[in-house]
C-alpha positions in Angstrom: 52.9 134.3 184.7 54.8 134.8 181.0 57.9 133.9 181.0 60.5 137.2 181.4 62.8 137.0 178.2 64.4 140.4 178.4 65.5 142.5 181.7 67.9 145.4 182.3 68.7 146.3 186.2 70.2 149.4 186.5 71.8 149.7 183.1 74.3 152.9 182.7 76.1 153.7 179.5 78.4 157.1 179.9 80.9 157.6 177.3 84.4 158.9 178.6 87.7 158.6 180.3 85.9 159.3 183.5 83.0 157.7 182.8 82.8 156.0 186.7 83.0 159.6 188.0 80.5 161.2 186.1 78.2 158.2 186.8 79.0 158.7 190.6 78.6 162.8 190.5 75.0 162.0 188.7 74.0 159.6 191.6 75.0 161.7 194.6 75.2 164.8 193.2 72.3 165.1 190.8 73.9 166.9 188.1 73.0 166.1 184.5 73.8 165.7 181.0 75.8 169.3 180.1 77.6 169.7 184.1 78.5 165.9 183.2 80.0 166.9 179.9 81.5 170.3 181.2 83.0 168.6 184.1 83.8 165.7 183.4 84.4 165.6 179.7 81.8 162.3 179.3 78.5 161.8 177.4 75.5 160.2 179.3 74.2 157.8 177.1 71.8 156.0 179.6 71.0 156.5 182.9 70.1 153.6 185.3 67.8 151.5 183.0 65.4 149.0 184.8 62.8 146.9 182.9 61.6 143.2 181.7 59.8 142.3 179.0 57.7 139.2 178.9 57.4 136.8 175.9 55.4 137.7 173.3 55.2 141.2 174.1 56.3 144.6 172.0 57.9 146.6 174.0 58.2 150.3 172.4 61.1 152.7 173.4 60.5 156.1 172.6 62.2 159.5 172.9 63.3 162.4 170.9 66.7 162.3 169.2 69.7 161.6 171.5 67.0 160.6 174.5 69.0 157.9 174.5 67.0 155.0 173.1 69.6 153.9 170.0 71.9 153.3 172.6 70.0 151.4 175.3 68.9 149.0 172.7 71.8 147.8 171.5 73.1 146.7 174.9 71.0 143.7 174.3 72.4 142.6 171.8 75.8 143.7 173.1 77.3 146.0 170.6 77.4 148.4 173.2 78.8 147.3 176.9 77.8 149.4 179.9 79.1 151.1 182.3 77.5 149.4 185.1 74.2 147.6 185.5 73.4 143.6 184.1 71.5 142.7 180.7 69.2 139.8 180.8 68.4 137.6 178.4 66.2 134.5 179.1 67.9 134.7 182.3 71.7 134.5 180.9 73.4 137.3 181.7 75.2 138.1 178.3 77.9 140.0 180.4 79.3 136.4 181.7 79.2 134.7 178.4 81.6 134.0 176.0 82.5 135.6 172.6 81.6 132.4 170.8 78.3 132.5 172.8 77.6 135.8 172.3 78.0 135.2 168.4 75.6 131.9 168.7 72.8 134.6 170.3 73.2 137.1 168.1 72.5 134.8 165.1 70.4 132.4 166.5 68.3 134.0 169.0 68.5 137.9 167.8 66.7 139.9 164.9 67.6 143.1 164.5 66.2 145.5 161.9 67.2 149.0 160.9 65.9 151.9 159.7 67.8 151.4 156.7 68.2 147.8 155.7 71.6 148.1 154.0 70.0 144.7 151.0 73.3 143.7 149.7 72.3 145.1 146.1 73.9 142.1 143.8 72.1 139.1 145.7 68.4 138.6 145.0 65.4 139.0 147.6 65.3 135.1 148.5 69.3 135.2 149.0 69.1 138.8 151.0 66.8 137.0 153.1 68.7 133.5 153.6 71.7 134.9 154.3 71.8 134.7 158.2 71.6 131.2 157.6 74.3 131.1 154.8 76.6 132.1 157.4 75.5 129.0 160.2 76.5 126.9 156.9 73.4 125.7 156.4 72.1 123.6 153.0 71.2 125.3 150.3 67.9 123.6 150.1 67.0 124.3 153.3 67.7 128.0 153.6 66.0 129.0 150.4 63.1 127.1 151.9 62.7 129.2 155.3 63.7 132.1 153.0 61.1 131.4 150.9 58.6 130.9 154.0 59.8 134.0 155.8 58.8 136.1 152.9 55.7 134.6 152.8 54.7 135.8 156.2 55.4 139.4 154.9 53.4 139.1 151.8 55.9 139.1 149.1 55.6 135.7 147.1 56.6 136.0 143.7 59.6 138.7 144.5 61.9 135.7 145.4 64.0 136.2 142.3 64.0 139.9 142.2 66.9 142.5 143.0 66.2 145.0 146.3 66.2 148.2 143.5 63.3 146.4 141.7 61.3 146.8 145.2 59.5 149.9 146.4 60.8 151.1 150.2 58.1 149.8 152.2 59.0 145.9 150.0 62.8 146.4 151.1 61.6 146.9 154.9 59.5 143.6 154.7 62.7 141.9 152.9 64.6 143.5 156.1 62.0 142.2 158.6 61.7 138.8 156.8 65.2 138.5 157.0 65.1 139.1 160.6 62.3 136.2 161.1 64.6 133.3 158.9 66.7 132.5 161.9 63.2 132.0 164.1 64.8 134.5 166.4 63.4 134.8 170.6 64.3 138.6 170.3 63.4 141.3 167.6 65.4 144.7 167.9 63.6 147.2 165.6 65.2 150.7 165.7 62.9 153.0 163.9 62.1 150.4 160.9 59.1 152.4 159.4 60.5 156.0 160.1 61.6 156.7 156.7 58.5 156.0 154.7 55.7 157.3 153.2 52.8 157.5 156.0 50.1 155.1 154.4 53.0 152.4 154.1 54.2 153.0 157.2 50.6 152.5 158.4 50.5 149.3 156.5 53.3 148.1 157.8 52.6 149.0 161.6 49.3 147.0 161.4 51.3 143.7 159.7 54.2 144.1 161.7 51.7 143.8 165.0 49.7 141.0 163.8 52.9 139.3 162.7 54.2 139.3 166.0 51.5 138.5 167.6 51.1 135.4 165.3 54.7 134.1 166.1 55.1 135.3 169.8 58.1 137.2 169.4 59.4 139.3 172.2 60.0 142.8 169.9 61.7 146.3 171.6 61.0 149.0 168.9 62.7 152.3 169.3 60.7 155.0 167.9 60.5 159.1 168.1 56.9 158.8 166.9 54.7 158.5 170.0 51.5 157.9 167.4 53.4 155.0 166.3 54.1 153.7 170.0 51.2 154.0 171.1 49.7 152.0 167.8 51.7 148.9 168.2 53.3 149.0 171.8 52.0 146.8 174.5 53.8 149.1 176.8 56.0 151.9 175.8 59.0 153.3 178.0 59.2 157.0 177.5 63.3 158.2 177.6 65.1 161.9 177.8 68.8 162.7 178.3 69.2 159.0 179.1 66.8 158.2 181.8 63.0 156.4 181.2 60.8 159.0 182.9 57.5 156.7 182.3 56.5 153.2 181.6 53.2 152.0 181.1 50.5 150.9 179.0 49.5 153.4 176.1 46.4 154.4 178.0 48.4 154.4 181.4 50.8 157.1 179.7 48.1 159.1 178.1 45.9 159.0 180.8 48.5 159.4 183.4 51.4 161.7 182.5 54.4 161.3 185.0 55.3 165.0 184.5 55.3 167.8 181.7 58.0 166.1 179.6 55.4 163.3 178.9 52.1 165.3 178.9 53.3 167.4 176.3 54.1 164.3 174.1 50.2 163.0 174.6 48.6 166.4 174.7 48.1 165.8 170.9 47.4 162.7 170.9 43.5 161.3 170.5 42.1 159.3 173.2 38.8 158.4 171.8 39.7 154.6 170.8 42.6 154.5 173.7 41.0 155.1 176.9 39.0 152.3 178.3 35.8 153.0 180.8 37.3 151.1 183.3 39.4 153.7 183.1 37.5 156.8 184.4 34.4 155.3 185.7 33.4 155.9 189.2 31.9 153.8 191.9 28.3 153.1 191.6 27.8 154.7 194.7 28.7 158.0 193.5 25.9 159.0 191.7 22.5 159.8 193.4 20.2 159.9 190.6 18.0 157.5 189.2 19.4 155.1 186.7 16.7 152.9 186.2 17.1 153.4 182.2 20.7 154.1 182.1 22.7 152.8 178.9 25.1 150.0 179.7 28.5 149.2 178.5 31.4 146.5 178.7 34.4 147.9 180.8 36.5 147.3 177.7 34.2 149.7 175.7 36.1 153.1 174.3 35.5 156.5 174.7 34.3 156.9 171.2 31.8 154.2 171.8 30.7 155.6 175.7 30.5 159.2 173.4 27.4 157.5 171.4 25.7 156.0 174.2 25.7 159.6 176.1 24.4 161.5 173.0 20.9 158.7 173.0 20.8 159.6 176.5 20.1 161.7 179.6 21.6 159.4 182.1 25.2 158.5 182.8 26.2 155.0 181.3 26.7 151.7 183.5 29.7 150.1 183.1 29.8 146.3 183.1 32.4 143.4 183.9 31.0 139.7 182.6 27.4 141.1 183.4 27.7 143.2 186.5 27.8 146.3 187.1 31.1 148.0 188.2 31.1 151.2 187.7 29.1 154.3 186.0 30.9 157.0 183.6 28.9 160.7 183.8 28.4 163.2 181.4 31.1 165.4 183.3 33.6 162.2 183.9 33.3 161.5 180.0 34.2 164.8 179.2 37.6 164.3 181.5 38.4 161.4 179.9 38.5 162.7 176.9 40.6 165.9 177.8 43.4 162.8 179.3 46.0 163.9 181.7 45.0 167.2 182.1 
């Protein structure tokens, strides 16, 4: 079982002198975001957060502006307290801990990375970078050497020496996320890093950010209104309005499975052909009465786009395959489902 680095239990953030009323009038009396305002003169901010996030995986946060998802990310890191509920981390409760600790985590065991990276204009790329380690005190030597590294994993040796306006925006971002990476952090807090560039960096930078990740094992929560973008780096994603996560689950889960019309209109756009899985919407064997004595066969991890090319060389449904037996079968009719999604 991986290890659980992150977890929030029944986080609240509501902004206000009567912030423990509103909270109270929302649980008992069901009222939401404007009666709470009107009433009570307070702001919901988040509403009863509950989630862990095992090592190693990116966890995406996504919602519309003022859904919430700004705020609930910085109560792991603690710049925001809550109202009620605990914050996790590696199983310390960073509610109990001291300000000298809580300092130690951030710089230590905390990334964070904005959507604008604020490069301190005068100091050069390698010293923009090595600057989380300036602050720790450490040698000279030694932090232009993981600077050096850290830009190394994000493609940008030979721009040591340069000043952040000789880089385009998508080269700042890497600086920003390789400045993130030089204190070897546990925890990466990305809040909309790639949101204000062009769309084939931000592409780029989706697919290196992923493998990067992947390649160092760091547990990531990315905030992001883009559900394409989610859905094309997430593990999971956590869907959020006015406060509360409405859905979490897989990309296919949530595409496949809408938890109500706030969420089905999100995916409704979205294509399904290399998301959903035939394990997904295949059937029991059992359920089809013709012959399949010729039937096309397919792995259970095999896409729609691919189950779409078998069908079109074929008159018979596919067979759907788990380390050489047979599972399941997709029909014509079933396909078509799948590819229509939650509908």
């Amino acid at each position: 079982m991986n290890e659980t680095v992150i977890k929030l239990t029944d986080v609240w953030k509501v902004f206000g002198a009567r912030a423990m009323e509103a909270m109270e009038a929302i649980k008992n009396e069901g009222i939401g975001k404007p009666e709470a305002l009107e009433r009570f003169s307070c702001v919901i901010g988040v509403q009863s957060a509950t989630f862990e996030v095992p090592r190693g995986e990116i966890f995406c946060i996504m919602g519309l502006s003022g859904s919430g998802k700004s705020t609930l990310v910085r109560h792991v890191n603690r710049l925001i307290e809550p109202t009620a509920g605990t914050i996790e981390l590696m199983g310390q409760d960073i509610s109990a801990i001291s300000s000298s600790e809580l300092r130690r985590i951030r710089s230590q065991q905390i990334g964070m990375v904005f959507q604008h990276m604020a490069l301190m204009p005068h100091r050069s790329v390698r010293d923009n970078v090595a600057y989380p380690l300036e602050i720790r005190k450490v040698s000279k030597s030694k932090r232009w050497a993981v600077s050096d590294h850290a830009l190394s994993l994000v493609d940008l040796e030979g721009y040591e020496d340069r000043l952040p306006k000789e880089l385009s925006g998508g080269m700042q971002q890497r600086v920003g996320i390789a400045r993130a990476l030089a204190s070897d952090p546990e925890i990466l807090l990305m809040d909309e890093p790639f949101s204000a560039l062009d769309p084939l960096i931000r592409l780029q930078l989706q697919d290196q950010f992923k493998a990067l990740v992947a390649q160092l094992k760091k547990t990531t929560l990315f905030i992001t209104h883009d559900l394409d973008e989610a859905i094309r780096i997430g593990h999971r994603i956590a869907i959020m309005k006015d406060g509360l996560i409405v859905q979490i689950g897989t990309p296919e889960e949530i595409v496949m499975n809408p938890a109500d019309a706030y969420v089905r209109e999100f995916v409704q756009g979205i294509s399904k052909l290399k998301l959903v899985k035939a394990h997904s919407i295949m059937e029991p064997l059992d359920s089809y009465s013709g012959s399949i004595a010729d039937a096309p066969r397919a792995d259970h991890n095999a896409d729609l786009d691919q189950l779409i090319d078998l069908s079109v060389n074929s008159e018979q449904p596919v067979i759907i395959t788990d380390n050489g037996s047979d599972v399941g079968i997709v029909t014509r009719p079933r396909l078509l489902r799948g590819i229509q999604g939650g509908k």
